[in-house]
C-alpha positions, -999 to 999 in steps of 0.1 A, spaced: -676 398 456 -693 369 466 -703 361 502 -677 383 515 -679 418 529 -664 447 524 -661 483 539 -653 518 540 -632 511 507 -633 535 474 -626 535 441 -614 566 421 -605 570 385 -623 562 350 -639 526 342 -638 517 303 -654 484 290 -643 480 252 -665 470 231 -666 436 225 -687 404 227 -693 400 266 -724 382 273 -715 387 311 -712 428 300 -718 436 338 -695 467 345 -692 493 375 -674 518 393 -667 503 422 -676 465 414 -683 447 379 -708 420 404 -719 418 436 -735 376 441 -751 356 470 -746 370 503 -723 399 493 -720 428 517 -708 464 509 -710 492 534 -699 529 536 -677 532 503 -678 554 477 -665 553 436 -663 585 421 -650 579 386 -671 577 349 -683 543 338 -682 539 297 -692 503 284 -707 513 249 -728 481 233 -730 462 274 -759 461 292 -762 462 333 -736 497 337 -734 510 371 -720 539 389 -710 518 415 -720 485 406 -732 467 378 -752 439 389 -763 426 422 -776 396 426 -787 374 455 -796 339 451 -830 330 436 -832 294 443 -866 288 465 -855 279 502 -820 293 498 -825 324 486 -801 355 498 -796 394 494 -767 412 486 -770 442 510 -756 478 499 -760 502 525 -746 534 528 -727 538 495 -728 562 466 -716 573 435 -706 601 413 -693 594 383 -716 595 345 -725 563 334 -728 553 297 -740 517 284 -761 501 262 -792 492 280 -799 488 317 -779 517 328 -780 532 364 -762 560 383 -761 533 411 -768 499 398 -769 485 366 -793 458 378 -806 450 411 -823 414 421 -828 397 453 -809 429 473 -816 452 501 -799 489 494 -802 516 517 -791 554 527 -776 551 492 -769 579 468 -761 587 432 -751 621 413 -734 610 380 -757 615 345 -772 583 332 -772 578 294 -783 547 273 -785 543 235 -799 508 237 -773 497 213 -751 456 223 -726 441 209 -733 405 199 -715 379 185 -732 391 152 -721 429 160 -746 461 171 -780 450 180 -809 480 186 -825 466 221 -847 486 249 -828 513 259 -838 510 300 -816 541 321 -825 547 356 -810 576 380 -804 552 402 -807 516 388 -813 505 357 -831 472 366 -850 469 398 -888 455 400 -906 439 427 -898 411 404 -867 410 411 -874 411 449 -853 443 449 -860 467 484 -847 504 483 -847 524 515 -836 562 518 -818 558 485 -817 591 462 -803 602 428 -801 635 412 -780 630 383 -795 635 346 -813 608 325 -807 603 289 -823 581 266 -817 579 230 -855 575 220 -869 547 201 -903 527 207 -887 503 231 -867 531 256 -878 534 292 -860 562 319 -869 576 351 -853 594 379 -849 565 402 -856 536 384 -869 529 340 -906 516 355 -924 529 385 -918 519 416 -948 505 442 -950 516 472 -944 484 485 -910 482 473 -900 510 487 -892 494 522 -910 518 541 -908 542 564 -877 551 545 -881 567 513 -862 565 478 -869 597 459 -851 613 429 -841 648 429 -840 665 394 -812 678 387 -798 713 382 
């Protein structure tokens, strides 16, 4: 989606990327993208996400990405969404979102397990990379001007462990406080 918005929508059923050279690779449950001034409110995707060898795999989405560009920049805004499905990827792997940049989510949650082998698929073939799984995203920084407000994931987190692999409940790196759009609060709740 792409400056549009869309609500109260879901997705059900079982998302399978194949493996094959896809320097795009973004893959999710509910959305393979979400760009510029994309909105997405109240909807849910409950199925599994698979894209062995892709990076930036999401329960619900794979990336979202505002615009960067100084004096134009934009969010893509997720609020009130989640998903349950497992998501398995390559790298940059999240029960939520596979990647989140220049985007405001919030009262969003995520209960699928979240594995990563750090393995892509080049045009040369299988490429061992950092294998970065996050409960609930798999890319967010304050980088990456990414805000998270009352967001929560309790799903598992897998790594396949080399030197290069990073995990965490909510996100691979820690978060700082600042990003965490206060007074809400993203937490991650271990799982069972």
């Amino acid at each position: 989606a792409n400056a549009g918005e869309i609500i109260n929508c879901s997705a059900f059923g079982n998302v399978n990327h194949e493996s094959s050279f896809d320097p795009a690779g973004s893959c999710g449950g509910f959305a393979g993208n979400l760009t510029s001034l994309a909105k997405v409110s109240s909807c849910t995707a409950s199925g599994n996400v698979t894209a062995s060898g892709q990076s930036t795999i999401g329960g619900f989405v794979g990336s979202a990405s505002g615009n960067a560009r100084p004096g134009s920049e934009t969010q893509v805004v997720i609020s009130r969404c989640s998903s349950s499905g497992a998501v398995t990827g390559g790298r940059n792997v999240g029960g939520l979102a596979g990647g989140l940049e220049y985007c405001m989510v919030s009262d969003c949650l995520c209960s699928g397990a979240v594995s990563a082998d750090g393995q892509t698929l080049s045009a040369g073939g299988y490429t061992s990379t950092s294998a970065a799984a996050g409960g609930f995203a798999g890319l967010a920084s304050t980088a990456s001007k990414a805000s998270l407000c009352r967001c929560f994931a309790c799903g598992k987190v897998t790594v396949v462990k080399n030197d290069m692999a990073t995990s965490g409940g909510l996100t691979p790196l820690p978060i700082p406080v600042s990003m965490l759009n206060m007074p809400g609060i993203a937490q991650s709740i271990p799982s069972l």
